[in-house]
C-alpha positions as CSV (number, residue, x, y, z in Angstrom):
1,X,-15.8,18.8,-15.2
2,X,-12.5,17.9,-13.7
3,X,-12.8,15.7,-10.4
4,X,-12.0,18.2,-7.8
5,X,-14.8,20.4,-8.9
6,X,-16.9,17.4,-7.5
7,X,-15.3,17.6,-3.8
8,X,-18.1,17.1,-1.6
9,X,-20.8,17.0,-4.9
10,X,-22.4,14.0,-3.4
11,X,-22.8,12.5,0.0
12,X,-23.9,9.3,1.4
13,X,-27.2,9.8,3.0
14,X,-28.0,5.7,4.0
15,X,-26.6,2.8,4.5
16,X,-27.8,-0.8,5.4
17,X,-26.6,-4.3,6.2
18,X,-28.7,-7.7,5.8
19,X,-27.7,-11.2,6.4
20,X,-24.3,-10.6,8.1
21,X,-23.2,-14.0,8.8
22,X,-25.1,-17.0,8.4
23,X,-28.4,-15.8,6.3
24,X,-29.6,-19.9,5.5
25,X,-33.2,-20.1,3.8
26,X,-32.2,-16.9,1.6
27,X,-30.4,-16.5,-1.6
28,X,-28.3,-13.4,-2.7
29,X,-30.9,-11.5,-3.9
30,X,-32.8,-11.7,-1.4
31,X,-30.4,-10.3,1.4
32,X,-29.3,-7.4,-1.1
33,X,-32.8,-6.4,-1.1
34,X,-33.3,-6.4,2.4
35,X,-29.9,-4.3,2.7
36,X,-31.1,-1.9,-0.2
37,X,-34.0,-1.3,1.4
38,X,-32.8,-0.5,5.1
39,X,-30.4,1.6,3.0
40,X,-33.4,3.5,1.5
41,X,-35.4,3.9,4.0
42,X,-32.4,5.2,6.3
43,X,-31.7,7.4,4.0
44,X,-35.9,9.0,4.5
45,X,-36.3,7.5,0.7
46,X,-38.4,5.3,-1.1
47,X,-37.6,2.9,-3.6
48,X,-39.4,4.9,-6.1
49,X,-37.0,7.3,-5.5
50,X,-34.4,5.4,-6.7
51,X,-33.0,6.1,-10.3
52,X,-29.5,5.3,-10.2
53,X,-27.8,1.2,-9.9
54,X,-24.4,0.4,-9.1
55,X,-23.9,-3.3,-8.2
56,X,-22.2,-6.3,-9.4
57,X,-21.4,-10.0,-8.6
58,X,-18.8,-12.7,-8.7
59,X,-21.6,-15.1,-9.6
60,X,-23.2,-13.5,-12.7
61,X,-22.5,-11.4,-16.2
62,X,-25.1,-8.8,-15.6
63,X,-26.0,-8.8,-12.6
64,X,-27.4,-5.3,-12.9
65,X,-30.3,-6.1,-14.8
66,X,-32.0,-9.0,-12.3
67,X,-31.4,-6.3,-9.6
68,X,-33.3,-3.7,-11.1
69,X,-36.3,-6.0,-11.9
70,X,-36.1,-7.4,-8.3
71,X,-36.6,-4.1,-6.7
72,X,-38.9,-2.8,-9.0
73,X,-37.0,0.3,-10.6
74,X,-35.8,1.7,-13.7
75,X,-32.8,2.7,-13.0
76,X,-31.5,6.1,-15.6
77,X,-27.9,5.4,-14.7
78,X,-26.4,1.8,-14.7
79,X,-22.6,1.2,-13.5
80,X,-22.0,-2.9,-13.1
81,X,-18.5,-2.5,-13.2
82,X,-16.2,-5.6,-11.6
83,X,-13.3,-5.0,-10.5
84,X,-13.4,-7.1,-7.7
85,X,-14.0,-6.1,-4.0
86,X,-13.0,-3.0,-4.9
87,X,-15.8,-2.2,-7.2
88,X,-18.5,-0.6,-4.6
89,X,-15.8,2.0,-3.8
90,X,-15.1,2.3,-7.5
91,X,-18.6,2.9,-8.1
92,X,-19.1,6.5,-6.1
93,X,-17.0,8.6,-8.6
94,X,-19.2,7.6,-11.3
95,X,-22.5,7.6,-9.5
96,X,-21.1,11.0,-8.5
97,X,-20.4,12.3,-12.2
98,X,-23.7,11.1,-13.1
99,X,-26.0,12.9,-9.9
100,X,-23.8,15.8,-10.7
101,X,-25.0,15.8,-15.0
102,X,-28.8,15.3,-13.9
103,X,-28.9,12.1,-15.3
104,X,-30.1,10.7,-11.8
105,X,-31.3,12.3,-8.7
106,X,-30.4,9.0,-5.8
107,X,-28.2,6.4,-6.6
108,X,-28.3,3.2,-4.8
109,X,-24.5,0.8,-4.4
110,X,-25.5,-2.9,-3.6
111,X,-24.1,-6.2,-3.1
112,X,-25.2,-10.0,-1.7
113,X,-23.8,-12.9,-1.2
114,X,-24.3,-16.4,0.2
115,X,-21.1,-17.9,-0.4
116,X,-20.8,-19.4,2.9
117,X,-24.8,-21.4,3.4
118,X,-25.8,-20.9,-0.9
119,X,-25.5,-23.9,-2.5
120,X,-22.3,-23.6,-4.8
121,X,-20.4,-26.3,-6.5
122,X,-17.1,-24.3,-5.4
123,X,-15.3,-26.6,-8.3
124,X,-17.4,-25.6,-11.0
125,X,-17.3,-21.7,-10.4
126,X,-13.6,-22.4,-10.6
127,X,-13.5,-23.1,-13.8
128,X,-15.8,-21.1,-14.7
129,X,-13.6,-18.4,-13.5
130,X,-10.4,-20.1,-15.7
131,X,-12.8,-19.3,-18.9
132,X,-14.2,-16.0,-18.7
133,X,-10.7,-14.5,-16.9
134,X,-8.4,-17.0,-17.8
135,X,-4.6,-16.3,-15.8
136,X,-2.3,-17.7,-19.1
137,X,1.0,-17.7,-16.7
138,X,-0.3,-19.3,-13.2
139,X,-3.7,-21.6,-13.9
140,X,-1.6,-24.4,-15.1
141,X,0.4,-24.5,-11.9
142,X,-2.8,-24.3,-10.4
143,X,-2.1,-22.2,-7.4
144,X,-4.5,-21.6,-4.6
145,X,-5.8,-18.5,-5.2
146,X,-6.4,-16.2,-4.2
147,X,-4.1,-17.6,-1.0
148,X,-1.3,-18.1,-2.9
149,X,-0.4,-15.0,-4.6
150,X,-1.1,-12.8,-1.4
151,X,1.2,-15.2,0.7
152,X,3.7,-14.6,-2.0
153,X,3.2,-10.9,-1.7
154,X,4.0,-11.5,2.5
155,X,6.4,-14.0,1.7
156,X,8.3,-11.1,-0.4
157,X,7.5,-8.0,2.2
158,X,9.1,-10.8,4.7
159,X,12.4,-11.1,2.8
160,X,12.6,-7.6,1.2
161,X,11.8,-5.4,4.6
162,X,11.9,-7.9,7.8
163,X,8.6,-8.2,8.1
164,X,7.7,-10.8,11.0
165,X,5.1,-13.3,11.4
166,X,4.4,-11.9,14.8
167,X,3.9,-8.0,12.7
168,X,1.4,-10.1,10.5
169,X,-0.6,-11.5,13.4
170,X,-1.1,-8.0,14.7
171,X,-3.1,-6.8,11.8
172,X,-5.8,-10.1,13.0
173,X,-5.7,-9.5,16.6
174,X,-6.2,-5.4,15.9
175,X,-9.6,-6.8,13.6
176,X,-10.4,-9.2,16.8
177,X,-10.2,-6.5,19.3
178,X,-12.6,-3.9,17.1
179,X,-15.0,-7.0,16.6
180,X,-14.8,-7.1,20.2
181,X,-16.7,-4.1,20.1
182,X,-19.2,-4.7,17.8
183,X,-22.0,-6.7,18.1
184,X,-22.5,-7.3,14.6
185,X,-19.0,-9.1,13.6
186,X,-18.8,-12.8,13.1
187,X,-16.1,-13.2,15.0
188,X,-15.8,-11.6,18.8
189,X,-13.9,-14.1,20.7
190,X,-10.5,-13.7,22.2
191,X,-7.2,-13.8,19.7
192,X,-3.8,-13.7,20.6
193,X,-0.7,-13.1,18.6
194,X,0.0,-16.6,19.6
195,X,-3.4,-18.3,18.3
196,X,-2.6,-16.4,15.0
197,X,0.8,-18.4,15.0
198,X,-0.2,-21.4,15.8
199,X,-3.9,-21.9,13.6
200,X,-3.3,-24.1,10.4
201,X,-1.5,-23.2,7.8
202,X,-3.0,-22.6,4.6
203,X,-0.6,-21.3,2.2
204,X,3.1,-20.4,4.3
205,X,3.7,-18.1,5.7
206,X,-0.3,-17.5,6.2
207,X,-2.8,-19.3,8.7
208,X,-5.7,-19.5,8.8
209,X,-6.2,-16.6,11.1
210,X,-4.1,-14.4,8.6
211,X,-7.2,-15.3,5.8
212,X,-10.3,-13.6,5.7
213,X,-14.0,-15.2,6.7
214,X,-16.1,-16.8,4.7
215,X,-19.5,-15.7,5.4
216,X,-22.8,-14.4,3.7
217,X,-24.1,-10.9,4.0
218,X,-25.7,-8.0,1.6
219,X,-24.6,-4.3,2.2
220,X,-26.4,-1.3,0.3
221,X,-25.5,2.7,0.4
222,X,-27.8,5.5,-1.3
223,X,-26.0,8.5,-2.9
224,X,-27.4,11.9,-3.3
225,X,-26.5,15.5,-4.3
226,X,-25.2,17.2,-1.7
227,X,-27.6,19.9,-1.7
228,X,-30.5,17.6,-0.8
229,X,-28.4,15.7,1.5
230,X,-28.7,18.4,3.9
231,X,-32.5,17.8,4.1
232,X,-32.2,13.9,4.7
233,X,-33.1,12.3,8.5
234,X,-29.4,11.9,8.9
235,X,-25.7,14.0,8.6
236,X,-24.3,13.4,5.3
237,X,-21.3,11.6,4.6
238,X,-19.7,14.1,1.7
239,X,-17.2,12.3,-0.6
240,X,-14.2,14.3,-0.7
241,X,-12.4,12.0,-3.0
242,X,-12.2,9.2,-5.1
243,X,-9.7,7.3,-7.4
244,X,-9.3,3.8,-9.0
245,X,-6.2,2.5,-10.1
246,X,-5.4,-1.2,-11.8
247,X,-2.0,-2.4,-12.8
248,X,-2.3,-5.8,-13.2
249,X,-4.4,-8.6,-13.3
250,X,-2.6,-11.8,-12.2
251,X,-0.5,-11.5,-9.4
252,X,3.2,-13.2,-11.6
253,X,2.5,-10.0,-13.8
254,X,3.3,-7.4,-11.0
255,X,6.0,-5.5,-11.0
256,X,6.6,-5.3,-7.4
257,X,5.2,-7.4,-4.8
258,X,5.4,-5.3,-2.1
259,X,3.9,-2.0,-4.0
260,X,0.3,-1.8,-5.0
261,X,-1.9,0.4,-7.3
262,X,-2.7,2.0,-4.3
263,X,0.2,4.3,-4.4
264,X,-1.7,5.9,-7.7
265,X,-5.2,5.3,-6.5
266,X,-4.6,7.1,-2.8
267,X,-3.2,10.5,-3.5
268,X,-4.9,11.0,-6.4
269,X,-8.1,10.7,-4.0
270,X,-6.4,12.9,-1.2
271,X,-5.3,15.2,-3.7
272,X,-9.1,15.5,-5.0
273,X,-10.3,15.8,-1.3
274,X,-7.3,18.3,-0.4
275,X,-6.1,16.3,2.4
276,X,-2.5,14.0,3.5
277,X,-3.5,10.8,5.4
278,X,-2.5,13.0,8.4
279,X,-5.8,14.3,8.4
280,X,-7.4,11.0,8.0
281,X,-9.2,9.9,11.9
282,X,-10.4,6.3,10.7
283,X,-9.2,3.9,8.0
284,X,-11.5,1.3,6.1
285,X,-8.4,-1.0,4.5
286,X,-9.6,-4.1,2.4
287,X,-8.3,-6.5,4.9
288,X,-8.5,-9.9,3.0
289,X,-5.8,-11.3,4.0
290,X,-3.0,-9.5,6.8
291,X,-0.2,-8.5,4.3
292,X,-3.0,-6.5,2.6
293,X,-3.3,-3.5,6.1
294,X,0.6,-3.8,5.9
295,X,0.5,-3.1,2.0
296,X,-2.0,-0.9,2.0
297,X,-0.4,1.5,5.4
298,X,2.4,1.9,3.4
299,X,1.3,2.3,0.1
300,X,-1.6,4.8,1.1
301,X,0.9,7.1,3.0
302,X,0.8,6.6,6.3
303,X,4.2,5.0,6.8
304,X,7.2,4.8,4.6
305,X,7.5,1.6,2.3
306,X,8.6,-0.8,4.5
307,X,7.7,0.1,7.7
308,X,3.7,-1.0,7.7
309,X,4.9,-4.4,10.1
310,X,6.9,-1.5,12.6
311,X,3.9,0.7,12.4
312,X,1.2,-2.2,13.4
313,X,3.2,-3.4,16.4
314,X,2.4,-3.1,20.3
315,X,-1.5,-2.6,19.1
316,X,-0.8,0.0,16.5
317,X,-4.1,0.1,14.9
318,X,-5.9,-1.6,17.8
319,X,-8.1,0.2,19.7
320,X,-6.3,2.9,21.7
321,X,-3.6,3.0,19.0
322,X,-1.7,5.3,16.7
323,X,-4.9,5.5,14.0
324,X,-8.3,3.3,14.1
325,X,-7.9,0.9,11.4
326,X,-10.9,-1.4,10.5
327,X,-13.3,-0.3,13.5
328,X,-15.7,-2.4,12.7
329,X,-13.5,-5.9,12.4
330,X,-12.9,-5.8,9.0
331,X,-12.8,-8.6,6.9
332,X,-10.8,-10.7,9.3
333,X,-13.2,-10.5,11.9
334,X,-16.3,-8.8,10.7
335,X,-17.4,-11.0,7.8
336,X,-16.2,-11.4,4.3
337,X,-19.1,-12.4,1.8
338,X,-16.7,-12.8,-1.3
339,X,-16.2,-9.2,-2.0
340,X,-16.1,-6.1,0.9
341,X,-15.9,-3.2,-0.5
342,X,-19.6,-1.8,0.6
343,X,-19.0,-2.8,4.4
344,X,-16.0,-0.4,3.9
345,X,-18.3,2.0,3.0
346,X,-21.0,1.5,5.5
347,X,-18.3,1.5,8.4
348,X,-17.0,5.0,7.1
349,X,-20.5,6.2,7.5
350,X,-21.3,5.0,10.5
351,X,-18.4,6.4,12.3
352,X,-18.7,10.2,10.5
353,X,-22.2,10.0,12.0
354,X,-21.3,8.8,15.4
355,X,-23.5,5.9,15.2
356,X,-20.5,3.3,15.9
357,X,-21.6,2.6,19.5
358,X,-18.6,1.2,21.4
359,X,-16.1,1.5,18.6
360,X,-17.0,4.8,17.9
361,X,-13.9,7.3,17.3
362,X,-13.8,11.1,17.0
363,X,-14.3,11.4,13.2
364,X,-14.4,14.2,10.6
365,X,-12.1,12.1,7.7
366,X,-12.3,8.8,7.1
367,X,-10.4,6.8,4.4
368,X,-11.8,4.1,2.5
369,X,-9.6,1.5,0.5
370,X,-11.1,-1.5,-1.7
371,X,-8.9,-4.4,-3.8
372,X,-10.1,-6.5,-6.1
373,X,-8.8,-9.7,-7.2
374,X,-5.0,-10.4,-7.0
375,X,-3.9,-7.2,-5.2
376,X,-4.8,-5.8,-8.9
377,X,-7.5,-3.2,-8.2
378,X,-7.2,-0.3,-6.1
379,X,-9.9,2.7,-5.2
380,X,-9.6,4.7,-2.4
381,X,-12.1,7.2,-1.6
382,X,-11.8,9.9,1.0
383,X,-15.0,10.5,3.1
384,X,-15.9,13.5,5.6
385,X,-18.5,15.1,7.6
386,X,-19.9,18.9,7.0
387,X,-16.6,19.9,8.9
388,X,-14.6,18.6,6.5
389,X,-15.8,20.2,3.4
């Protein structure tokens, strides 16, 4: 079956968040089973009802297999793929194939993580990291990763394009001014282009404010056919498209700094879905550092190469700008457990269903982007409401 026969195949039919934050007293497991069950029961499921697993984590091998014994099902279809925070937007197109075969009837896409309050020895998973996905041509320099290879990618955008610091610090005070909004983001106080200058630098030309949070939080999203969507408590979320993409792993082995695999990953998912980003209302970019909205603008089609620091300026995609990016603060602003691809996911939902409260856009298409690792993988999947199919 080729993958625009599955247009609209599946929809997302719940979604749920747990832990957002601080969740102290509670490990990872827990808080992805508090978010997989919100997810289930908004979705007017049980957990019994549940036959399909897609999760992973940066923390263990096979992750898949605790999960399934901590909820208490027996999951026909199994996808633990990790490719980073990209994975839970990687997951849908096989979670898709698969409810599509018969193999499953509801899949459920869950993550947890309590990176900021678990007790890690940070050091230790380090190496650990070096040994199972050893770097050959930057570990012995060792470089602060993952800050260092995405400040080389804005160091590069800087130099190639004229990129400014002040363009940069736009993308973090857009993420502020959607937190703003939403009463679930970590951070909601005021940010100016001029506290984004003047934070600490971590790794030139990035601050702090140009970094990500570092925060706990589970997210969860259940999958069905479309057909029984229609029948579920709330409107579907239809996935129009989907595409992954991975050229590289370590950052010294890409071609081109300032060009992603999103370039492959994002028209192959608007061509599945039929669409141009021009028909896109809300964008869900991977946001884990600033050059990343500016990478991924332009390499997802909605500027030319180049432009993404022109096309974020004066408020760009701020609220009241030229497109909602990142409504609900994104990864800057909203929380970043270690790897975001779900909250992408969740925010897409929540907007096509007009459940975003304040932040809430007009919304038939809404893009999703994840990125794993060293700007290495890439999945974009296209999103829409009955109107859009």
């Amino acid at each position: 079956m080729s993958a625009n026969a599955l247009r609209g195949a599946a929809a997302v039919v719940g979604v749920g968040q747990a832990g957002m934050g601080s969740a102290a007293g509670y490990t990872e497991m827990e808080i992805l089973a508090q978010a997989a069950a919100r997810a289930v029961a908004d979705a007017g499921l049980r957990m019994s009802d549940i036959d399909g697993l897609c999760t992973c984590s940066a923390s263990a091998t096979m992750w898949a297999m605790p999960v399934a014994e901590y909820l208490g099902i027996r999951p026909a279809f199994i996808d633990s793929t990790m490719l980073g925070g990209s994975s839970f937007v990687a997951h849908l197109l096989p979670a898709i194939q698969a409810l599509a075969a018969g193999v499953c009837n509801a899949v459920l896409v869950c993550y947890g993580s309590t990176q900021r309050t678990g007790n890690v020895n940070r050091a230790a998973v380090g190496k650990m990291r070096q040994v199972l996905d050893p770097q050959p041509y930057e570990t012995p320099y060792e470089p602060m990763q993952p800050i260092s290879a995405y400040a080389l990618a804005a160091a590069r955008h800087m130099a190639q394009y004229g990129t400014t610091r002040e363009q940069l610090a736009e993308v973090a005070v857009a993420a502020r001014a959607w937190a703003r909004l939403n009463p679930e983001a970590y951070s909601r106080d005021p940010l100016s282009i001029q506290d984004v200058l003047d934070a600490r630098m971590v790794c030139d030309p990035l601050t702090v404010r140009d970094c990500c949070l570092l925060t706990d939080g589970a997210g969860a999203f259940v999958l069905v056919r479309a057909d029984r969507a229609r029948d579920l408590p709330h409107p579907p979320a239809y996935v129009l498209g989907n595409a992954t993409a991975v050229w590289h792993r370590q950052i010294s082995s890409m071609e081109d700094l300032t060009v992603t695999a999103a370039a492959e990953s994002g028209p192959r998912a608007l061509r599945m879905a039929g669409m141009s980003p021009g028909d896109v209302d809300v964008a869900c970019l991977y946001d884990a550092f600033t050059i990343n909205t500016i990478l991924f603008l332009e390499d997802l089609g909605f500027c030319p190469k180049g432009e993404g620091g022109r096309f974020v300026a004066d408020g760009g995609i701020a609220p009241g700008g030229r497109l909602p990016v990142n409504t609900n603060g994104g990864g800057l602003s909203f929380g970043h457990p270690g790897m975001y691809g779900v909250f992408l996911v969740i925010e897409a939902v929540r907007q096509l269903r007009g459940q975003a409260g304040e932040r809430q856009q007009r919304c038939d298409v809404a893009l999703v982007h994840g990125n794993g690792a060293t700007l290495s993988s890439q999945s974009t999947a296209i999103l829409g409401s009955a109107a859009a199919l």
